[in-house]
PASEBA-1860 file (N, C-alpha, C; in nm, 3 decimals):
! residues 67
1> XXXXXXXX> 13.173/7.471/9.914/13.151/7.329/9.932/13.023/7.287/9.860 ~ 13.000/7.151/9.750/12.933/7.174/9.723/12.867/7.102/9.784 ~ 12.690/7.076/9.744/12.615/6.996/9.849/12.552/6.871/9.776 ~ 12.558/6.734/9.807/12.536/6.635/9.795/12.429/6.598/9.747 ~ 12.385/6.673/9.875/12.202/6.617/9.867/12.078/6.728/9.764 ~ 12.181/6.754/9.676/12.061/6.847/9.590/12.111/6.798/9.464 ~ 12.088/6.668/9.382/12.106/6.618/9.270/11.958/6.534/9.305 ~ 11.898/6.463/9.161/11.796/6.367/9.136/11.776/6.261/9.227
9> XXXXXXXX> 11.822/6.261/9.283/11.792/6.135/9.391/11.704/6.162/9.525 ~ 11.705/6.301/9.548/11.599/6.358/9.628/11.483/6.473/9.551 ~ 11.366/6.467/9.648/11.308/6.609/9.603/11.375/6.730/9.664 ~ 11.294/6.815/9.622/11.299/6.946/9.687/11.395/6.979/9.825 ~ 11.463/7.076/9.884/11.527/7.107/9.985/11.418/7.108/10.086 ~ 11.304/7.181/10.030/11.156/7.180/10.130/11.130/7.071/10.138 ~ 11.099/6.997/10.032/11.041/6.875/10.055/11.096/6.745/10.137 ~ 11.227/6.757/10.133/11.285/6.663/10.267/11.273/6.696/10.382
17> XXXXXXXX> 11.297/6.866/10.383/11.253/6.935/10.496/11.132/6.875/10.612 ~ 11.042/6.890/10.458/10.899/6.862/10.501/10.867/6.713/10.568 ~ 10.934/6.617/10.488/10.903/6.527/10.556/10.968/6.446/10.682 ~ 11.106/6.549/10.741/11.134/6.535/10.852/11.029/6.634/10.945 ~ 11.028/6.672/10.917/10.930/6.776/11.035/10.800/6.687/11.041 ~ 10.719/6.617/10.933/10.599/6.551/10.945/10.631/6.434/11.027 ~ 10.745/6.385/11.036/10.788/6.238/11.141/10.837/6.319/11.266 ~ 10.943/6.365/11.237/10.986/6.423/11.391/10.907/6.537/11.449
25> XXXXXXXX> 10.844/6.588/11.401/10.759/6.752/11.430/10.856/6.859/11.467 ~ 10.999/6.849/11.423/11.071/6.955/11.414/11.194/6.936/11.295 ~ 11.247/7.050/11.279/11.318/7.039/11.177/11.485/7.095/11.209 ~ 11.496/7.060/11.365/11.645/7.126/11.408/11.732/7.018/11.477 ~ 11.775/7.008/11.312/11.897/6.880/11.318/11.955/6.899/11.184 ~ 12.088/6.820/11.201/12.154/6.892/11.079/12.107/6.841/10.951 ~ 12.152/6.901/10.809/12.123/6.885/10.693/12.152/6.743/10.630 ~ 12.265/6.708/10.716/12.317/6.589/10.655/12.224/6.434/10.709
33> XXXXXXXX> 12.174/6.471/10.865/12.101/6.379/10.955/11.930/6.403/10.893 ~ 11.893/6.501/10.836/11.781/6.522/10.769/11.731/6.484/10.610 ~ 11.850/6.483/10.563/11.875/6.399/10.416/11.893/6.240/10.430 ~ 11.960/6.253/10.539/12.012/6.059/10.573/11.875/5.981/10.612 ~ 11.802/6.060/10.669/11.653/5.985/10.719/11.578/6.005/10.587 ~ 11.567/6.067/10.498/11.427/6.112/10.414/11.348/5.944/10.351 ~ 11.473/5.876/10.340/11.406/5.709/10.233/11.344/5.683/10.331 ~ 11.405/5.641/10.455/11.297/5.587/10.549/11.204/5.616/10.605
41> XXXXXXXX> 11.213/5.711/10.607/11.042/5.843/10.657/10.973/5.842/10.515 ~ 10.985/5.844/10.420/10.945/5.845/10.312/10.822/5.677/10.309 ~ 10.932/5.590/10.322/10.867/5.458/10.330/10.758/5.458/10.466 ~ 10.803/5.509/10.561/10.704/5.469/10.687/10.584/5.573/10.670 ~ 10.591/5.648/10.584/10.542/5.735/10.517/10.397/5.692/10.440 ~ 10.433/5.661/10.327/10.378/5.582/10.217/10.289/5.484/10.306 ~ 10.282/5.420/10.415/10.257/5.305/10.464/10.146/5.341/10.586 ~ 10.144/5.486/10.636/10.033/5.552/10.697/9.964/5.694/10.602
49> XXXXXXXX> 9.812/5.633/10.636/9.760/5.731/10.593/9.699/5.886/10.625 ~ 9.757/5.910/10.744/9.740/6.010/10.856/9.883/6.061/10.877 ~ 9.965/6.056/10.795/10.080/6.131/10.805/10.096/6.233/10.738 ~ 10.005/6.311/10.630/10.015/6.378/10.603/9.906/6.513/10.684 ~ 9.847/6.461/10.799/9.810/6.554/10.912/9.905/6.616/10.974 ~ 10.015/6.537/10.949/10.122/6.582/11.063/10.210/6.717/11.018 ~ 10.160/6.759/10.891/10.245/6.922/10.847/10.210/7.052/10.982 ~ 10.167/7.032/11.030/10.074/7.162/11.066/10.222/7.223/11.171
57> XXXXXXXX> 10.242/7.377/11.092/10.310/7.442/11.192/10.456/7.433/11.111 ~ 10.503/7.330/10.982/10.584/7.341/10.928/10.615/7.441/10.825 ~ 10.501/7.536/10.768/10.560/7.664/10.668/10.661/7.750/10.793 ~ 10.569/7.749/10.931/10.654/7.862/10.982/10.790/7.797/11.044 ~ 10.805/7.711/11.088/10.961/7.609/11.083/11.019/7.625/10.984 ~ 11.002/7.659/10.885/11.103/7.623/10.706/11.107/7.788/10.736 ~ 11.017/7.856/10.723/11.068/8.010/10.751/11.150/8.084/10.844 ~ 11.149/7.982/10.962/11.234/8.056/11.076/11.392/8.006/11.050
65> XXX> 11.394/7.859/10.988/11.518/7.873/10.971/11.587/7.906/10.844 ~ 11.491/7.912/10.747/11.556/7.956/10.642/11.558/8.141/10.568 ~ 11.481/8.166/10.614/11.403/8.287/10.584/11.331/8.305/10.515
END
């Protein structure tokens, strides 16, 4: 099957990753509900400047579920 959400219109697999985990502080929800949010976390994003505090604890989240 192929997958949608890995053509030019997004970054990185991490990097959407990343920026659901920086809004929600977890990253266990599906692929499709984690790609569907990224524009708008992206925008509410862009619009605070203390959101990029919010990584902490996400290398080892991207590692546990991905390996």
């Amino acid at each position: 099957m192929e997958n949608i959400y890995l053509n030019d219109e997004f970054p990185s697999h991490k990097e959407v990753y990343e920026m659901f985990y920086k809004t929600k502080g977890h990253i266990d929800s599906t692929e499709e509900t984690i790609y569907s949010c990224y524009w708008g976390y992206f925008k509410r994003a862009w619009h605070n400047e203390e959101f990029y505090s919010h990584g902490e604890g996400f290398e080892e989240a991207y590692r546990k579920k991905f390996g």
